[in-house]
LUMZA-224355 format. One record per residue (C-alpha): residue in three letters; residue number from 0; x, y, z. Coordinates in Angstrom, 1 decimal, m for minus. Layout:
# residues N
ALA;NUM;X;Y;Z
...
# end
This chain:
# residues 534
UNK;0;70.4;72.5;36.8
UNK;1;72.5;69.7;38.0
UNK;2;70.2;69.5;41.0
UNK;3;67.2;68.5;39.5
UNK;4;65.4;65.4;39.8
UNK;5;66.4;62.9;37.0
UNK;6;62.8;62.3;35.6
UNK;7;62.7;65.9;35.6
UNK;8;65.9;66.1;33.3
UNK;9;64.9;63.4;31.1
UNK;10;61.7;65.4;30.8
UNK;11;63.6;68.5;29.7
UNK;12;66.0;66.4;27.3
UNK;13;62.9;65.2;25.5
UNK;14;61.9;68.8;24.9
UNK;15;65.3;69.6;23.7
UNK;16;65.4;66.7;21.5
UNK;17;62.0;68.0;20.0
UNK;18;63.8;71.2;19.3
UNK;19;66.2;69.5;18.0
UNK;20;64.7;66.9;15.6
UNK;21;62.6;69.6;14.2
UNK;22;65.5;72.3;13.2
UNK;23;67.2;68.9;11.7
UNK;24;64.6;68.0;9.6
UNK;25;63.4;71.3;8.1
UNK;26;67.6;71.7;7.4
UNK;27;67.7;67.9;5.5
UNK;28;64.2;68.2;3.8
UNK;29;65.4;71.2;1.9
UNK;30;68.3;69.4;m0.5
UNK;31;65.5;66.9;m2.6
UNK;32;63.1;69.6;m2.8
UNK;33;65.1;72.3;m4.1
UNK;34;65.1;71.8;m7.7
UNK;35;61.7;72.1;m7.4
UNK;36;61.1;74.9;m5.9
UNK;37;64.1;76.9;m8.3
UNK;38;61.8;75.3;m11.0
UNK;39;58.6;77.0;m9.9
UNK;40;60.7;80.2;m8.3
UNK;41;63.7;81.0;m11.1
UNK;42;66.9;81.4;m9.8
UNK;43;69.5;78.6;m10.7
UNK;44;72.1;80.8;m10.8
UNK;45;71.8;81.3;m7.5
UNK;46;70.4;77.8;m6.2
UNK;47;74.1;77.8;m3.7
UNK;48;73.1;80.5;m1.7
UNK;49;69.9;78.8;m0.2
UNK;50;72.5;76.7;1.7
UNK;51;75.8;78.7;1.8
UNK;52;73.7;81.7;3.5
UNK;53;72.1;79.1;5.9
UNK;54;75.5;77.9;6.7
UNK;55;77.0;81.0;7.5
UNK;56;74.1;82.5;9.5
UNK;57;74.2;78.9;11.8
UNK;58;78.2;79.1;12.2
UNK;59;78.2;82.9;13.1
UNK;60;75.1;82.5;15.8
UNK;61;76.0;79.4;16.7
UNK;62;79.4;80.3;18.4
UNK;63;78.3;83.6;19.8
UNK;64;76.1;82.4;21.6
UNK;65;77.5;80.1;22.8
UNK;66;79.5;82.9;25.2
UNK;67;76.3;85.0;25.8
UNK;68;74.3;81.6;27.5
UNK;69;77.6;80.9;29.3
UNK;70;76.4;84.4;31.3
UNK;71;72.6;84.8;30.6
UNK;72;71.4;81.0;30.6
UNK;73;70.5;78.9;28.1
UNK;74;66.9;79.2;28.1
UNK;75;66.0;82.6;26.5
UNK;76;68.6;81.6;23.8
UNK;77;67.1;78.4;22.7
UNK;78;63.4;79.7;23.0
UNK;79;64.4;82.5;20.5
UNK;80;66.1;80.3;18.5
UNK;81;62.7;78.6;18.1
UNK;82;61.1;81.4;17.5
UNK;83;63.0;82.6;14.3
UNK;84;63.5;79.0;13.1
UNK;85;59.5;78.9;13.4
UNK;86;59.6;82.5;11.7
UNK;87;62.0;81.7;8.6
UNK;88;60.4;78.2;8.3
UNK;89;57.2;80.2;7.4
UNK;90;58.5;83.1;5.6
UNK;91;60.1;80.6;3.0
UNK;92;57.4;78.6;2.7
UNK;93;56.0;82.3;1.1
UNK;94;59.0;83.1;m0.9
UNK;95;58.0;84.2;m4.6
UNK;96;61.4;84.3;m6.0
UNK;97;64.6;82.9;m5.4
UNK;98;65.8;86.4;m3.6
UNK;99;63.6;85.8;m0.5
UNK;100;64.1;82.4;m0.3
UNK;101;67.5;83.7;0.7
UNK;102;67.0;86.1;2.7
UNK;103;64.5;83.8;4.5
UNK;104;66.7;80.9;4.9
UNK;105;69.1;82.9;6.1
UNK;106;66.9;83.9;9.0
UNK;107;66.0;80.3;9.3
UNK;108;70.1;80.0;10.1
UNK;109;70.3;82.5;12.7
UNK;110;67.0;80.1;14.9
UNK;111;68.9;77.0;14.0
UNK;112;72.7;78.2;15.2
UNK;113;70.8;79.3;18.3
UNK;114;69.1;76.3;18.8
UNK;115;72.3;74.0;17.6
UNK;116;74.5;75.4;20.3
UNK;117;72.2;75.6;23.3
UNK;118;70.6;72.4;22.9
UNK;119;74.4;70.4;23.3
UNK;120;75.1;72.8;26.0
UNK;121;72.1;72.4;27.8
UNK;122;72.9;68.5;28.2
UNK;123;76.1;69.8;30.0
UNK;124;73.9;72.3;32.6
UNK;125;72.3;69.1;33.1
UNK;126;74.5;66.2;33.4
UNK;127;78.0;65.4;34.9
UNK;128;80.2;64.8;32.5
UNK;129;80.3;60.9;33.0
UNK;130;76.5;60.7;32.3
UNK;131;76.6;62.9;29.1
UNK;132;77.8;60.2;27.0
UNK;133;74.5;58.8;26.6
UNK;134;72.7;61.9;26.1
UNK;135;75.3;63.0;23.7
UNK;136;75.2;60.1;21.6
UNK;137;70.9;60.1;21.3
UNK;138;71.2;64.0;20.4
UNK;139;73.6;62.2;17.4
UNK;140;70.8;60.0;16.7
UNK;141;69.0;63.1;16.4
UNK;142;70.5;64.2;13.5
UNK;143;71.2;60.7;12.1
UNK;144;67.4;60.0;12.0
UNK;145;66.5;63.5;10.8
UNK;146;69.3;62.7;7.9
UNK;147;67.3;59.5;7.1
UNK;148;63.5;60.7;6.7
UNK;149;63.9;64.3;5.9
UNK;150;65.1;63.8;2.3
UNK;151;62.8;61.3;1.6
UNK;152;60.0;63.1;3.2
UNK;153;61.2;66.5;0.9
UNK;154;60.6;64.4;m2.2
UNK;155;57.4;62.9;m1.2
UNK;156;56.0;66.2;m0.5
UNK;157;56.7;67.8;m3.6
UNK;158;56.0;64.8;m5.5
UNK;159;52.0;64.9;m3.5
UNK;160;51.7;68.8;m2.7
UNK;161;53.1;71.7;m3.3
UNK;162;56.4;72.5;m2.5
UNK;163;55.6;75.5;m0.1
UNK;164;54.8;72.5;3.1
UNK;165;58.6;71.7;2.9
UNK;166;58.7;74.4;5.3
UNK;167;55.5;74.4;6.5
UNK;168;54.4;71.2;7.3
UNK;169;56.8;70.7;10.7
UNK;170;55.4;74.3;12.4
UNK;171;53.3;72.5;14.6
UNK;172;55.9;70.9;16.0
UNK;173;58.4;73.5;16.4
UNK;174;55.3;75.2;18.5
UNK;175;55.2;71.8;20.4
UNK;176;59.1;72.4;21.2
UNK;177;58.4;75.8;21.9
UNK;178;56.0;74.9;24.5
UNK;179;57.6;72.3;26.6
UNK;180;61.3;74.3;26.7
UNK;181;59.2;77.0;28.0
UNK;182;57.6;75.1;30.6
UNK;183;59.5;72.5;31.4
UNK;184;63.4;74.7;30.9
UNK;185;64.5;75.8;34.4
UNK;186;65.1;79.7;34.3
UNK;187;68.7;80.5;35.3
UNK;188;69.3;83.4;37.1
UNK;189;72.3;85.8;35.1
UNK;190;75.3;86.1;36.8
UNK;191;74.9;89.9;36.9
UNK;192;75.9;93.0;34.8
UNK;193;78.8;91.8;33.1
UNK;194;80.2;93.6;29.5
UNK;195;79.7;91.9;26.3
UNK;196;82.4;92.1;23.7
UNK;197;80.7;93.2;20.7
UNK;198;83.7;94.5;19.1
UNK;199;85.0;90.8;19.4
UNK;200;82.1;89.5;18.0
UNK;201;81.8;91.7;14.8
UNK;202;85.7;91.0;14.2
UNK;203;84.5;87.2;14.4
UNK;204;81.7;87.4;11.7
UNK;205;84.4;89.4;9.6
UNK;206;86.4;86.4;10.1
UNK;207;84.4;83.4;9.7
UNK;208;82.2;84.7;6.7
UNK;209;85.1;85.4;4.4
UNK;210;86.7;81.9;5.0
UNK;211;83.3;79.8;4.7
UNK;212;82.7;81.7;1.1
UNK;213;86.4;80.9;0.1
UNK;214;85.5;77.7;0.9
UNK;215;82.1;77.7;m0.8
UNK;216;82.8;79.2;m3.9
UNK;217;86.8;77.6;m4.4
UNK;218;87.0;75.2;m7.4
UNK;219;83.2;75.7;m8.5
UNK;220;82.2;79.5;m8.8
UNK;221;85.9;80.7;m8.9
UNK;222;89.1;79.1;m9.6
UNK;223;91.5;78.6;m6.4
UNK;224;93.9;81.4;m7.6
UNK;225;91.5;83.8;m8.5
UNK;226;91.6;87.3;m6.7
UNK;227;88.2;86.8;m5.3
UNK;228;89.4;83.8;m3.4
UNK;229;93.1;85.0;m2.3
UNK;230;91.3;88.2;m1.2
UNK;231;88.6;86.6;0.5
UNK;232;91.7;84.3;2.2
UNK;233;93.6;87.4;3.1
UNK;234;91.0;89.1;4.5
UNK;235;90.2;86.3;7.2
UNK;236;93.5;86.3;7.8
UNK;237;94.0;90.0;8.8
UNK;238;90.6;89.7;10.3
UNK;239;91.8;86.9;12.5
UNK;240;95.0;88.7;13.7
UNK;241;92.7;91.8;15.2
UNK;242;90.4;89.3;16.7
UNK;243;93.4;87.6;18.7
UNK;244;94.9;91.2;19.4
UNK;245;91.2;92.1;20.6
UNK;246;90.2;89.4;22.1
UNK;247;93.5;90.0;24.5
UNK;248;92.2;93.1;25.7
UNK;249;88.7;92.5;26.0
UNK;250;87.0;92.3;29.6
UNK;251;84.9;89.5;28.4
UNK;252;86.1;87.8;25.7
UNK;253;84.1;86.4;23.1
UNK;254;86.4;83.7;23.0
UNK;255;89.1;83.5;25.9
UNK;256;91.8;82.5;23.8
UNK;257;93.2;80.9;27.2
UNK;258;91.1;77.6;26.3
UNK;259;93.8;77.0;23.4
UNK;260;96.1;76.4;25.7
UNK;261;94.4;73.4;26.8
UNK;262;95.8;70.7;24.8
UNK;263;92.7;69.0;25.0
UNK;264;90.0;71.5;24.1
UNK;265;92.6;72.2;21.0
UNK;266;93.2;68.5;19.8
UNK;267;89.7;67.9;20.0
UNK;268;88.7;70.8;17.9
UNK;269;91.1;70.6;15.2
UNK;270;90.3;66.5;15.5
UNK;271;86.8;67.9;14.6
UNK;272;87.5;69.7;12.2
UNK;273;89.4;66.7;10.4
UNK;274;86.4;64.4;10.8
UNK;275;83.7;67.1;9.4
UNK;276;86.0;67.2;6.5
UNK;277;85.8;62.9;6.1
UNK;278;82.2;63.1;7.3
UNK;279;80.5;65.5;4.8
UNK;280;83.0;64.4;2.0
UNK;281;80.9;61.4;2.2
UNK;282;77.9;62.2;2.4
UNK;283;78.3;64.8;m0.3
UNK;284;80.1;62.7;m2.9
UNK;285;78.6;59.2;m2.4
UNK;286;75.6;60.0;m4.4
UNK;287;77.7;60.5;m7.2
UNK;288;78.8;57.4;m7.4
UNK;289;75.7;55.7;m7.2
UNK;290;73.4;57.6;m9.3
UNK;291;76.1;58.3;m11.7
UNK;292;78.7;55.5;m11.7
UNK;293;76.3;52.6;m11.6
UNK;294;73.1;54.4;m13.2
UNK;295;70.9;54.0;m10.0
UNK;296;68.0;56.6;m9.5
UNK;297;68.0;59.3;m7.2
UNK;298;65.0;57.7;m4.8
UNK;299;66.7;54.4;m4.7
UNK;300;70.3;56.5;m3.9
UNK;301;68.1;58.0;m1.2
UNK;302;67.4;54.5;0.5
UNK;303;70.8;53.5;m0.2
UNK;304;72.0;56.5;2.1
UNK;305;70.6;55.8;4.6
UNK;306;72.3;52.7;5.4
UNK;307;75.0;55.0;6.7
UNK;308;72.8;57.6;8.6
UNK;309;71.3;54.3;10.3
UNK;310;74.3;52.6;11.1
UNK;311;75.4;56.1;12.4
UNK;312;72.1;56.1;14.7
UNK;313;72.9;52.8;16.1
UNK;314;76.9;53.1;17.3
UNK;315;76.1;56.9;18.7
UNK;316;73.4;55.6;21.1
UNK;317;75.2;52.6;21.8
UNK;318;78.8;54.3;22.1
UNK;319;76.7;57.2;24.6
UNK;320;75.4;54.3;26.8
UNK;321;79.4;52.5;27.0
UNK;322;81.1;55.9;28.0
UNK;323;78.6;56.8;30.6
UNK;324;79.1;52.7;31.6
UNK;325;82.7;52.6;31.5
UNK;326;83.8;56.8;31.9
UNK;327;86.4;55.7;28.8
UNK;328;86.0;57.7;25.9
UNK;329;89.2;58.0;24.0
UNK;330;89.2;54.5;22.6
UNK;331;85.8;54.9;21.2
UNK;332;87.3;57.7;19.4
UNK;333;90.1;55.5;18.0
UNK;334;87.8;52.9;16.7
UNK;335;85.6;54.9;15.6
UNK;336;88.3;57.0;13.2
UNK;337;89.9;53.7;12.4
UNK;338;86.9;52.1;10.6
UNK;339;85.6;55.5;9.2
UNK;340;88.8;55.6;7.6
UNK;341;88.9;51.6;6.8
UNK;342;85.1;52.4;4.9
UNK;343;86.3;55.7;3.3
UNK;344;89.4;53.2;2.1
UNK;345;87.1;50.9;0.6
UNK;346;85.3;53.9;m1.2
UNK;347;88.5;54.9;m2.7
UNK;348;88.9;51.5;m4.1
UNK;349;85.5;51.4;m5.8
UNK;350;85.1;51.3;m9.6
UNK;351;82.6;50.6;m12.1
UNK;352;82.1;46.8;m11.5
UNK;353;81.4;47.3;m7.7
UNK;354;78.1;46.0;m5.9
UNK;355;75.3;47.9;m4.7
UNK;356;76.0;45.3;m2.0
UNK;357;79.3;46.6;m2.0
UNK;358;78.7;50.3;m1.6
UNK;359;75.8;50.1;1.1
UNK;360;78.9;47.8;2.9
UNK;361;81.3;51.0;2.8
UNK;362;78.3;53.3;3.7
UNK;363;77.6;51.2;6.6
UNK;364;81.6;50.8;7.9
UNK;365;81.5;55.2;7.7
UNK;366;78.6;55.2;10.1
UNK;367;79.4;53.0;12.2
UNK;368;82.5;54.9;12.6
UNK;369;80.9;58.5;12.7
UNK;370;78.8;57.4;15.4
UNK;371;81.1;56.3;17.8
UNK;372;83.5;59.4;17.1
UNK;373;80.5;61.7;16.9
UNK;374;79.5;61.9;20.5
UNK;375;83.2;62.2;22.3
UNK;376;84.5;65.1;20.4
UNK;377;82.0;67.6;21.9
UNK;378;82.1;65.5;25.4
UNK;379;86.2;65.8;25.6
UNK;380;86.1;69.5;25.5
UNK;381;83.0;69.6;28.1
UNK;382;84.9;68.0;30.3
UNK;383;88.3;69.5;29.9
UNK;384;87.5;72.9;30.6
UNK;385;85.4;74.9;33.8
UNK;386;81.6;74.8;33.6
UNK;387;81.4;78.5;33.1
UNK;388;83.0;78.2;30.1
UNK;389;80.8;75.2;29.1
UNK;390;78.8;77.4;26.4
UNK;391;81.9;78.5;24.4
UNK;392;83.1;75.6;24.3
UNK;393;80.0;73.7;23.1
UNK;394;79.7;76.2;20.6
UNK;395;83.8;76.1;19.3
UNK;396;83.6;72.2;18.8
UNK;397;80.4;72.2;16.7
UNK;398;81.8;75.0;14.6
UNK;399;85.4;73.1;14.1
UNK;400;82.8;70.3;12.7
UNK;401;80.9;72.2;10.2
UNK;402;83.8;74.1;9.4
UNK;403;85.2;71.1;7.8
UNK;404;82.5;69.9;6.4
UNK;405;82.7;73.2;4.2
UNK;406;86.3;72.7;3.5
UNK;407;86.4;69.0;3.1
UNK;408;83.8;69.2;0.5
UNK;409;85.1;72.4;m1.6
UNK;410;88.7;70.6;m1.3
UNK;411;87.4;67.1;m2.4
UNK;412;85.1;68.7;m5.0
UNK;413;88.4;70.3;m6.7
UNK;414;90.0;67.0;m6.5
UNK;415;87.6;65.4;m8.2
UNK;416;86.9;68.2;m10.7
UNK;417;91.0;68.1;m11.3
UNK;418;91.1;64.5;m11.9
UNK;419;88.2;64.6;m14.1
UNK;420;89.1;67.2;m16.3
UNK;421;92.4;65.3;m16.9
UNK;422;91.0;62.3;m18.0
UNK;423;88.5;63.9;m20.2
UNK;424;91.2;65.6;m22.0
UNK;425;93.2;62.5;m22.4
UNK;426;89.7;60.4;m23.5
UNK;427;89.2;63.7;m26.4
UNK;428;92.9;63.1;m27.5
UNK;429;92.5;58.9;m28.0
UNK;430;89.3;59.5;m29.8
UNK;431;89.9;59.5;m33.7
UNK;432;87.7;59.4;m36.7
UNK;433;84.5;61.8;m37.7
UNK;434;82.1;60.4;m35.7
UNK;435;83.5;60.3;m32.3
UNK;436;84.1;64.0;m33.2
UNK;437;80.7;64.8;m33.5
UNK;438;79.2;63.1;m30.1
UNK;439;82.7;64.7;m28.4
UNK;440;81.1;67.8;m29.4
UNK;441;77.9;67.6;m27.9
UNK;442;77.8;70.3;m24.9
UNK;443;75.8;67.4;m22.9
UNK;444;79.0;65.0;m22.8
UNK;445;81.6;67.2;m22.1
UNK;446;81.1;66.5;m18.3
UNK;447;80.7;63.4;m16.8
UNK;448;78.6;65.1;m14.3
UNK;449;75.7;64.8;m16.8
UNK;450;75.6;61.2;m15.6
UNK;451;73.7;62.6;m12.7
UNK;452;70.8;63.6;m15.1
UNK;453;69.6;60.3;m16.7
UNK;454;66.7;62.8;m18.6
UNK;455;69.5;64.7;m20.3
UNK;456;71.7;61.6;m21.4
UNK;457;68.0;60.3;m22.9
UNK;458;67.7;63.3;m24.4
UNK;459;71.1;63.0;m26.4
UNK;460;70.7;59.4;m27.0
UNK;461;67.5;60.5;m29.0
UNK;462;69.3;62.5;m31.3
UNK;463;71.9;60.2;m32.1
UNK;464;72.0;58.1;m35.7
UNK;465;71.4;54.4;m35.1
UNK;466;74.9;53.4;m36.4
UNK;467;76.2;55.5;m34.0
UNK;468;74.7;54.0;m30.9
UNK;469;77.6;51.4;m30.2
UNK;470;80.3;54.6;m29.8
UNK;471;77.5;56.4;m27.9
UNK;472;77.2;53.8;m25.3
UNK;473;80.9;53.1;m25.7
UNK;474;81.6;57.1;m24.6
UNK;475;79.5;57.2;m22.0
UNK;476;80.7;53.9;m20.6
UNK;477;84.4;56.0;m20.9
UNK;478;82.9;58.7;m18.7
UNK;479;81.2;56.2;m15.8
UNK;480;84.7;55.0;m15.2
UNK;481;86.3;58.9;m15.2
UNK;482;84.0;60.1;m12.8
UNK;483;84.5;56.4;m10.8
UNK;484;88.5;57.5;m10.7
UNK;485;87.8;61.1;m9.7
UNK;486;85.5;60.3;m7.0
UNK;487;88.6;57.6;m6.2
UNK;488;91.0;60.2;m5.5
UNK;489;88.5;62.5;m3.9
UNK;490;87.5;59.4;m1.4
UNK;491;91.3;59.2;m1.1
UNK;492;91.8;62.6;0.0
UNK;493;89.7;61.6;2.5
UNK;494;91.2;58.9;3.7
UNK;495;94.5;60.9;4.4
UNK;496;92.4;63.1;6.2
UNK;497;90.7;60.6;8.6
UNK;498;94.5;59.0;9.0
UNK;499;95.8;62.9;10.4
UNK;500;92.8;62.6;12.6
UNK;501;93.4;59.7;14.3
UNK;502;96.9;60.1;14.8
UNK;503;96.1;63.3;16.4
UNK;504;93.5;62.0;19.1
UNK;505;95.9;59.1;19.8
UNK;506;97.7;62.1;21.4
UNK;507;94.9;63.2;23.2
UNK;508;94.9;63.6;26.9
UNK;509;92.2;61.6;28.6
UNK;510;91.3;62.5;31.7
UNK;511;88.5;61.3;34.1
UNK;512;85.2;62.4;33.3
UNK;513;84.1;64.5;36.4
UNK;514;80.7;63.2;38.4
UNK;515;79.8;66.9;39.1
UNK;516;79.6;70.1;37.2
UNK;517;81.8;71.8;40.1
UNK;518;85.5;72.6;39.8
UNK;519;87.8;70.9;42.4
UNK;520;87.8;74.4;43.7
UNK;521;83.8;75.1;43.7
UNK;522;83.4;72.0;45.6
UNK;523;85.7;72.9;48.2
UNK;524;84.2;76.1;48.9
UNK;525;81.4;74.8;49.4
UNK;526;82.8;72.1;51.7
UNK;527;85.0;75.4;54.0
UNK;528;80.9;76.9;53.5
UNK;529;79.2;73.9;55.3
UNK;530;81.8;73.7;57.9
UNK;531;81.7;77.6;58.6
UNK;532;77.8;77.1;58.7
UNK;533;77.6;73.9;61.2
# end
């Protein structure tokens, strides 16, 4: 598609962006309206699956098909994806009890992994490397803006209607989408009959799904050394060892295990990987600290987000705009890591006397950051390997980043959970006399967590004697600075994290960033072709 005119591809990018913003906002609008919807539904114990089953469904489809558009196109992939987003969007919306929900967001993961891994590949089929940066950096704004509004659009909406249009009210525009790939997506003729490597492919699910629950469920539904989670560990592991003796045999490898060699495609990956794990940490865990550290209410924490997600917006377009101006990408990268790291610093040095000032500052130095690394992880491994491998390759580096997103936060939520559980022991043991005995006992403030539910602390206040107010206020005081040094060593975590990340891309090869899709050797056949010709 390289050929085409260029308001023709800017045509096309505009549909895929549609496609885009509207699998992005119907994934971010979910998170504030979920209580809700368990409320009216049932189902707390099982309120994690809504997002670990959409997680897994995106990282599984995502990836294969990444390989199956590298030889059938892009475009019947990413109009299907559209089509079972559009389907699980509505199912949910119908869901009765927490059980379909599931089952219904999981189809909702299978459109989006589709749609995720096309889309960022298509922008490849479309532009030379050197021109992707820009492109690459306004599909980052995608997400950044979908990361802004869809939250506080979820809470609006059930706070005005009923919960059910979470899911319903962006259909028309996934029809929209729908439309214009369809009509304005250049069909690409397949290669031909080649084999697909289903074996490969079912070895892969049997890999990724066991890791991403070990991941999930470490540190909150099971402890780390629990047999659930060392067999769920060993079982990826054995898993990935047949994969790698498969995928050396296979005709057509799901993954051609070949692109590991290429220090590139690796380092960027596992560079990835590292930032999802800083990235999500972040977002995750932030909201702890200002709702529950300094008492602010979950709308305001919403605004006080976004800061970040803006700031995010406004260094991916402008970093997309400076590669394609420049065709240097690797020191984007390096700044961009450094001052994520230098924000997630300042997070880790936050207590209970910090700013709102201060926070939205940190907030602000992790986006800026995030959106100038953002767009040159997936660009360095487009351009490092052939363009008939462009698909796989999409599809690794995206699952590298949501991989550690899932690890970063189950790792930092242990950390946090550790440190916590310390100090509350050592709080229990300084605490003397009858009194503080009785409020130590109270289920409600046994976890500094319950911070995070202002209605519940209110609750407990209630039924507290007035001459025992002063220790009340005094305990809970104990247990805003606990979960302030918790969340410290988590953010600290992160920092190390970030710090491996950077030091690894400082190693990272840059090469020039080709000005056509063709190989060196593509180009001159077609060169010996036009001479044999004339």
């Amino acid at each position: 598609m390289e050929h085409l005119e260029y308001k023709q591809k800017v045509t096309i990018m505009i549909a895929i962006m549609a496609a885009m913003l509207f699998a992005a906002l119907n994934q971010t609008i979910v998170g504030t309206a979920l209580p809700v919807i368990v409320a009216d539904i049932g189902g707390m114990d099982y309120f994690s699956w809504v997002f670990t089953i959409y997680m897994l469904t995106t990282s599984i489809t995502a990836i294969l098909v990444g390989k199956l558009s590298d030889t059938y196109g892009r475009k019947p992939f990413i109009l299907t994806g559209i089509g079972i987003f559009i389907l699980g969007s509505f199912l949910s919306g119908t869901s009765v009890n927490i059980y379909q929900l599931i089952i219904y967001r999981g189809l909702q993961g299978f459109g989006g992994g589709m749609i995720m891994s096309t889309s960022f590949t298509a922008i490849g089929d479309l532009f030379p490397p050197r021109e992707r940066g820009r492109w690459q950096g306004m599909m980052s704004s995608v997400f950044g803006l979908a990361s802004v509004f869809g939250p506080t659009l979820g809470g609006y909406i059930v706070d005005t209607w009923q919960w059910n249009w979470v899911f319903w009210v962006f259909l028309p525009f996934g029809l929209v989408a729908f439309t214009m790939i369809w009509k304005m997506f250049p069909n690409v003729k397949s290669a031909g009959k080649t084999s697909v490597d289903y074996v490969g492919a079912v070895i892969l699910a049997l890999t990724i799904v066991p890791l991403l629950l070990a991941f999930s469920w470490a540190g909150k539904t099971f402890a780390w050394d629990s047999m659930m989670i060392i067999g769920l560990f060993v079982w990826s592991s054995i898993a990935l060892v047949i994969f790698i003796f498969a995928e050396t045999r296979a005709e057509n490898p799901i993954i051609p295990l070949h692109l590991f060699r290429n220090s590139i495609f690796t380092i960027s990956n596992v560079g990835g990987l590292l930032m999802g794990m800083g990235m999500f940490g972040a977002i995750m865990y932030m909201p702890f600290f200002v709702q529950g550290v300094l008492g602010i209410s979950a709308t305001r924490t919403g605004f006080v987000m976004m800061s970040m997600m803006l700031s995010m917006v406004v260094t991916s377009t402008i970093g997309g705009q400076l590669i394609t101006k420049t065709g240097r990408y690797k020191i984007f990268a390096l700044m961009g890591l450094t001052i994520m790291g230098l924000g997630m610093f300042s997070m880790s040095r936050m207590s209970i006397d910090t700013t709102l000032f201060g926070v939205i500052r940190n907030l602000v130095m992790v986006g800026l950051g995030l959106g100038l690394t953002f767009p040159v992880l997936t660009l360095t491994v487009q351009n490092a390997v052939d363009h008939k491998y462009l698909g796989v390759a999409t599809s690794a580096s995206q699952f590298f980043r949501q991989a550690g997103g899932t690890i970063g936060v189950s790792i930092m939520g242990s950390i946090m959970n550790l440190i916590m559980a310390d100090e509350m022991k050592e709080m229990m043991a300084k605490a003397t006399g009858g009194a503080a005995s009785k409020l130590q006992n109270m289920g409600a403030l046994k976890d500094p967590q319950v911070l995070m539910d202002p209605d519940k602390i209110a609750g407990v206040k209630e039924k507290v004697p007035a001459d025992m107010l002063p220790l009340f206020n005094q305990i809970i005081q104990s247990m805003r600075e606990i979960l302030s040094t918790s969340l410290s060593g988590a953010f600290l975590f992160g920092v190390f994290v970030l710090g491996v990340a950077l030091i690894l891309i400082s190693f990272l090869k840059e090469i020039p960033l080709r000005l056509t899709n063709q190989t060196e050797e593509q180009s001159e056949e077609n060169v010996e072709a036009k001479s044999v010709s004339s």
